[in-house]
C-alpha positions as YAML, in Angstrom:
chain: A
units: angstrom
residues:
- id: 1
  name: UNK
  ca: [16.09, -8.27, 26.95]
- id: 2
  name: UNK
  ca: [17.21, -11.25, 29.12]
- id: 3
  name: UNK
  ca: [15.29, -14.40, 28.14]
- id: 4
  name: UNK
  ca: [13.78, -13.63, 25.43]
- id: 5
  name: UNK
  ca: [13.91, -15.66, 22.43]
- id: 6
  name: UNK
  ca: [13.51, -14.07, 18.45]
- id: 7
  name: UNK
  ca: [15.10, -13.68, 15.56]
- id: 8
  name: UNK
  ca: [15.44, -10.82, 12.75]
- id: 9
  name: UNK
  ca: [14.66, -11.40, 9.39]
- id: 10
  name: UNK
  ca: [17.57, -9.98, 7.29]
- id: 11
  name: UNK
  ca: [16.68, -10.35, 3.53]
- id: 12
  name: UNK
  ca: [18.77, -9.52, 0.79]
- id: 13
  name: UNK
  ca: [18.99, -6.10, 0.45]
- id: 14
  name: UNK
  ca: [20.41, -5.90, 4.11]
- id: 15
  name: UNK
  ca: [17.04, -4.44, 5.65]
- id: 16
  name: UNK
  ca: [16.03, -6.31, 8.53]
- id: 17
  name: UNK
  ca: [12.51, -7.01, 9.86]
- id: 18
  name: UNK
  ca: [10.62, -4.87, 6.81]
- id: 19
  name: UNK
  ca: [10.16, -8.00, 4.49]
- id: 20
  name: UNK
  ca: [8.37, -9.96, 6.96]
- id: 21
  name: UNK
  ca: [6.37, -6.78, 7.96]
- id: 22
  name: UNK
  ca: [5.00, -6.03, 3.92]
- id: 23
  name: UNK
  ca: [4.30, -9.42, 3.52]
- id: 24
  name: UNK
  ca: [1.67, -8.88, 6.22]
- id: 25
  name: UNK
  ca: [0.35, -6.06, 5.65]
- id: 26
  name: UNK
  ca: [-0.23, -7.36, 1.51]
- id: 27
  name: UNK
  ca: [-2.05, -10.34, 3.09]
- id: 28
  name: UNK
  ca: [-4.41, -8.10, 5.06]
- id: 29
  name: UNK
  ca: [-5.06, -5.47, 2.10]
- id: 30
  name: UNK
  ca: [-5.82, -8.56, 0.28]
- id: 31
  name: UNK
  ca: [-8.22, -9.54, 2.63]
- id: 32
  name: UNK
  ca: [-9.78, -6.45, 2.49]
- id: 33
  name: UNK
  ca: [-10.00, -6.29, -0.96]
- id: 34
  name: UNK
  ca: [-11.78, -9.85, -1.24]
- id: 35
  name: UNK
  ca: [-13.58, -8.47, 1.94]
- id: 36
  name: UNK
  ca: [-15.15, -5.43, 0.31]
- id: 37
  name: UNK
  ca: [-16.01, -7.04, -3.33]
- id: 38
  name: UNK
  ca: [-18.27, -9.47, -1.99]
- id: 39
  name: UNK
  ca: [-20.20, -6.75, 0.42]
- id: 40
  name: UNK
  ca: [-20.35, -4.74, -3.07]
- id: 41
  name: UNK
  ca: [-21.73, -7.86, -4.93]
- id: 42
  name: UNK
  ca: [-24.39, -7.95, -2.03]
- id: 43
  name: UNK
  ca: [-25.68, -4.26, -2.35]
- id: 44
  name: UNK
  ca: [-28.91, -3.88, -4.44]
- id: 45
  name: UNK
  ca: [-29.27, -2.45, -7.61]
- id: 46
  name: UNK
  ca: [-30.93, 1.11, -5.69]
- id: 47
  name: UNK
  ca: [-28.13, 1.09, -3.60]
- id: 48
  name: UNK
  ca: [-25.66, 0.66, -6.42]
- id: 49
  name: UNK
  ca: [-27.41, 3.53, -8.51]
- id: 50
  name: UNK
  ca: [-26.87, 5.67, -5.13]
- id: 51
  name: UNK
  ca: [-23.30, 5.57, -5.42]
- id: 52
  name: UNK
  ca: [-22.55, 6.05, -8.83]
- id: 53
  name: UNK
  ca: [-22.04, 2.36, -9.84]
- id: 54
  name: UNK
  ca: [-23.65, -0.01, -12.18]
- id: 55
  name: UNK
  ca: [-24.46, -3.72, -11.78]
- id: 56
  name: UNK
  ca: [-21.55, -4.49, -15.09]
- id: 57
  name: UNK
  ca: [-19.39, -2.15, -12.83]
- id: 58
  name: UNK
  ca: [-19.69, -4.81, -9.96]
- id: 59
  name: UNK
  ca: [-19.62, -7.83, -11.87]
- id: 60
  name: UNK
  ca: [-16.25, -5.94, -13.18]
- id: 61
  name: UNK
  ca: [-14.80, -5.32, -9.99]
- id: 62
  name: UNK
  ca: [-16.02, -8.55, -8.21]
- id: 63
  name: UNK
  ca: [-14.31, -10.86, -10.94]
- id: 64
  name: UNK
  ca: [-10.79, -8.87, -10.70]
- id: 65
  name: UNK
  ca: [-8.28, -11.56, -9.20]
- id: 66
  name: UNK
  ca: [-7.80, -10.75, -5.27]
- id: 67
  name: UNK
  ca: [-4.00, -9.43, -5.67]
- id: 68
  name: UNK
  ca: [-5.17, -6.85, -8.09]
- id: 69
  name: UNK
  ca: [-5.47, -3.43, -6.14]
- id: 70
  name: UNK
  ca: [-6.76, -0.22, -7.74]
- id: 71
  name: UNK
  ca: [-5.16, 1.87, -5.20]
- id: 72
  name: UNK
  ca: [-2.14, -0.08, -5.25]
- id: 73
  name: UNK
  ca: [-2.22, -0.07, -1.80]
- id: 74
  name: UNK
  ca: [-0.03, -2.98, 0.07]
- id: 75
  name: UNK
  ca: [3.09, -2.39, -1.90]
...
């Protein structure tokens, strides 16, 4: 459009604007992750039992490194 100012992000593979686009969403899946293993942490030992998990489970889950997706989701 007229006036507007941008750019495209070409990286090497000749795709342009995905890179920049991934990056993002792996930030916010990260997030999420760190997000959701503290809440877990939180939940009482009851609570825990009612889903199937066990306090080593959390401590397990809650000391994984905040890149490290089960789902590998955000790739």
């Amino acid at each position: 459009m007229k006036g507007q100012k941008g750019y495209l992000l070409v990286d090497g593979s000749g795709r342009t604007g995905f890179a920049l686009s991934g990056l993002w969403q792996r930030l916010v899946r990260w997030h999420e992750l760190s997000r959701e293993r503290r809440m877990l942490a939180t939940l009482s030992d009851e609570a825990l039992k009612d889903i199937g998990l066990s306090r080593a489970d959390v401590d397990g889950e809650t000391h994984q490194h905040f890149w490290s997706d089960p789902l590998g989701k955000g790739r």
